[in-house]
N, C-alpha and C positions, 0 to 999 in steps of 0.2 A: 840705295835700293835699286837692282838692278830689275830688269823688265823678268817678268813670271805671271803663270797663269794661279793665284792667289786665292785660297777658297777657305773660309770656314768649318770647320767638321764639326759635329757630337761625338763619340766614341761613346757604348754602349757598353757598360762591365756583364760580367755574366752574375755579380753579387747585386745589378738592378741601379748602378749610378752614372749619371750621364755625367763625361769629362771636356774641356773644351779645349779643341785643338784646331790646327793650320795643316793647308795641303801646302804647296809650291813647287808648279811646275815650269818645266821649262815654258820659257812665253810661244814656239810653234811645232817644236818636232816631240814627240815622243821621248820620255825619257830612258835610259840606259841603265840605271839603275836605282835604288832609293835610298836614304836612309831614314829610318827611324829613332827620334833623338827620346833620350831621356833623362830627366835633367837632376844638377843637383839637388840637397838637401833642402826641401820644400820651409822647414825652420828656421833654416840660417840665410832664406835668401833665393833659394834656387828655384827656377819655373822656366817654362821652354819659352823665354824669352833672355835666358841666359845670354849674356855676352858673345860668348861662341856660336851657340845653337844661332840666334837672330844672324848672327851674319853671314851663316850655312845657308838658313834660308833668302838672305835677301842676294845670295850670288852662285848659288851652286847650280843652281836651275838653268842662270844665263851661261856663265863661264864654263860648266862640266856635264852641261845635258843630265844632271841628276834629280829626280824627287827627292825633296824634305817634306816631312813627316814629322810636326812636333806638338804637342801637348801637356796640359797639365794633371797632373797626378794630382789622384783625391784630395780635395782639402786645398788644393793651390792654386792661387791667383796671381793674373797677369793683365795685364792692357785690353787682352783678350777676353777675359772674367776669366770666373772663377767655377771649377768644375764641384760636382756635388761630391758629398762624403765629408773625412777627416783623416788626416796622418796618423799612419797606422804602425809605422816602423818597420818597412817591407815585409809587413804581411798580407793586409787587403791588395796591397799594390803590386802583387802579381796578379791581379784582374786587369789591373790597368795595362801594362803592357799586353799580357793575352790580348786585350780589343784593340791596342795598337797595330800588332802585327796583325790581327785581324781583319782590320780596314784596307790595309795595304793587298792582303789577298782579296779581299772582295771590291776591291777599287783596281784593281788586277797590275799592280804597279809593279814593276820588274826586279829581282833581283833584290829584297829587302836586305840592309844590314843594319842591327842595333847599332848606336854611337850612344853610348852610355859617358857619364860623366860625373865622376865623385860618387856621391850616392846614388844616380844613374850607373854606376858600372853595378856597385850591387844588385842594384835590382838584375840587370842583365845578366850575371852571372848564376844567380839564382833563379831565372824564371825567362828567361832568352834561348832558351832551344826547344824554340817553337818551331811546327812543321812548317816550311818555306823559307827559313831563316836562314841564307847563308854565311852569316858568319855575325864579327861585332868587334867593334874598334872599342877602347878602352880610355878616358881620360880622366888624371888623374887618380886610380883607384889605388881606395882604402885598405882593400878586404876589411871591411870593418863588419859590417850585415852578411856579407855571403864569409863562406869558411872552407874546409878540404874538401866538403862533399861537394860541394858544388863545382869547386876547381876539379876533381878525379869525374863528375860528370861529362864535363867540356872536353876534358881528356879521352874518355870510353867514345865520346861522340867523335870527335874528329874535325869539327867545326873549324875554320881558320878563326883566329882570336890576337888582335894588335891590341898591347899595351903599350901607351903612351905615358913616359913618368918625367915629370920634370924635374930638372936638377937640384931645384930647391925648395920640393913639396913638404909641405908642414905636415903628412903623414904615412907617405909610403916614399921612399925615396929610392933609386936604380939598385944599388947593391943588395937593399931587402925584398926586392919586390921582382928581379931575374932570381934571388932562392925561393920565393911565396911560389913563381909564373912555372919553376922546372917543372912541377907537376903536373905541368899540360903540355907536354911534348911538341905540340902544334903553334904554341903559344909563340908569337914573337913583343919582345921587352924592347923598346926604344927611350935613351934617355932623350930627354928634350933641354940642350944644353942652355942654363940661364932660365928656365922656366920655373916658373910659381904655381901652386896649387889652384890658383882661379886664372891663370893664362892670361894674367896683361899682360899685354905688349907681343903677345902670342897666337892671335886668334889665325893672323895670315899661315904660322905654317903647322896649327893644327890642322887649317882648312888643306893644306898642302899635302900632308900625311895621308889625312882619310879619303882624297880623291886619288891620291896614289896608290892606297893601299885597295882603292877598287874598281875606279877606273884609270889604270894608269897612262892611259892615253890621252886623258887630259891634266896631267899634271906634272911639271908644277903649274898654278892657274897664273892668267896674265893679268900685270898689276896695271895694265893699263885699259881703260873701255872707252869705244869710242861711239858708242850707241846711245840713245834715252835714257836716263835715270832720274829717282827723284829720291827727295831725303825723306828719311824714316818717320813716324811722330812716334818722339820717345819722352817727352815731355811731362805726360801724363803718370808714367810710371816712372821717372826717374828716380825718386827717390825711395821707390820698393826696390830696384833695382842696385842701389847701391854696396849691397852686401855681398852679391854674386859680381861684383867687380872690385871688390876687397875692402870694403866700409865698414864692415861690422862680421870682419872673420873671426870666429875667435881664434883664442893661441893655441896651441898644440897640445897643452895637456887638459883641452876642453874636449870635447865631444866632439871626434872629426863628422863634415859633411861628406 
């Protein structure tokens, strides 16, 4: 865990449920950009303490001058607790992102972009082109929840939109998902060669990706720090945690996250 200015949030839905979420900022300058993470499948596992997401936030702040912006969706608990409501099947949960980006504008944090992931990219794709939002990085998606109308809206809009697909995702994989992504013109499809649907062994050059893809000035990030740090306490949740690191995925002809 690399040094950042670390806070607490509530996020405020506008259907009346308070969600529990994290700022992280850089630890002295101003940040250059944000993102707003939203995470997988809150059922099988996912909460903004995701594998990837947690290690966005515990280094992007130091390494890329960027805000992280993460939370849990209705119904989902993390280390952090656990925010009010119940999974909804992304339907309530475009409230939750609304107060996402929300925050970001009323905390006046620069330059927001969605990082949706698995069932985070649905939600993004269906309820992510909110005012201030420049764009949204893509990982692992399904298209399972969102469908064409949402893809021909991101299209009409113009938005930049990075899809990240691993090369051996147990649900969308490169060759279906550049013919799913044509439909948004804007859209860029990267395969992520040797990658798995939950990114073991992946997280460094996802994190690689999404500072590239928005501040490419600092990327790729440096694997080396020669400043303060201190280790995470993951202890507490490790074993909620183990699904969203591949413990209890199901197989592929279950119910993708």
């Amino acid at each position: 865990m690399l040094p950042a200015r670390r806070e607490p949030i509530t996020l405020e839905t506008a259907d009346g449920l308070s969600l529990v979420g994290e700022v992280a900022l850089p630890p002295s300058a101003e940040p250059e950009a944000t993102i707003v993470c939203v995470h997988p499948l809150p059922t099988h596992g996912g909460m903004m303490d995701s594998h990837v997401f947690r290690k966005a936030a515990w280094r992007l702040p130091a390494l890329a001058n960027m805000a992280v912006v993460r939370f849990n969706t209705r119904g989902t608990e993390s280390q952090q607790g656990k925010s009010e409501g119940e999974f909804e099947g992304a339907v309530g949960e475009r409230y939750d992102v609304a107060a996402a980006v929300e925050y970001a504008e009323f905390a006046e944090l620069p330059r927001p972009w969605l990082l949706g992931w698995s069932f985070g990219t649905d939600l993004t794709l269906k309820y992510g082109l909110e005012p201030g939002v420049e764009g949204a990085v893509l990982m692992s998606p399904p298209l399972r929840y969102s469908d064409e109308e949402d893809l021909a809206r991101w299209a009409e809009d113009g938005r930049p939109l990075l899809a990240l697909v691993p090369e051996n995702d147990d649900y969308l994989q490169y060759p279906e998902a550049r013919e799913r992504f044509a439909a948004v013109p804007q859209a860029e499809v990267v395969e992520i060669a040797g990658g798995g649907h939950l990114w073991v062994g992946k997280a460094e050059e996802a994190l690689d990706r999404i500072v590239g893809r928005i501040l490419p000035d600092h990327a790729p990030l440096p694997r080396e720090w020669d400043g303060p740090m201190e280790r995470g306490d993951t202890s507490a949740y490790a074993n909620k945690t183990v699904a969203a690191f591949g413990g209890f995925l199901p197989p592929p002809d279950r119910e993708a996250d």
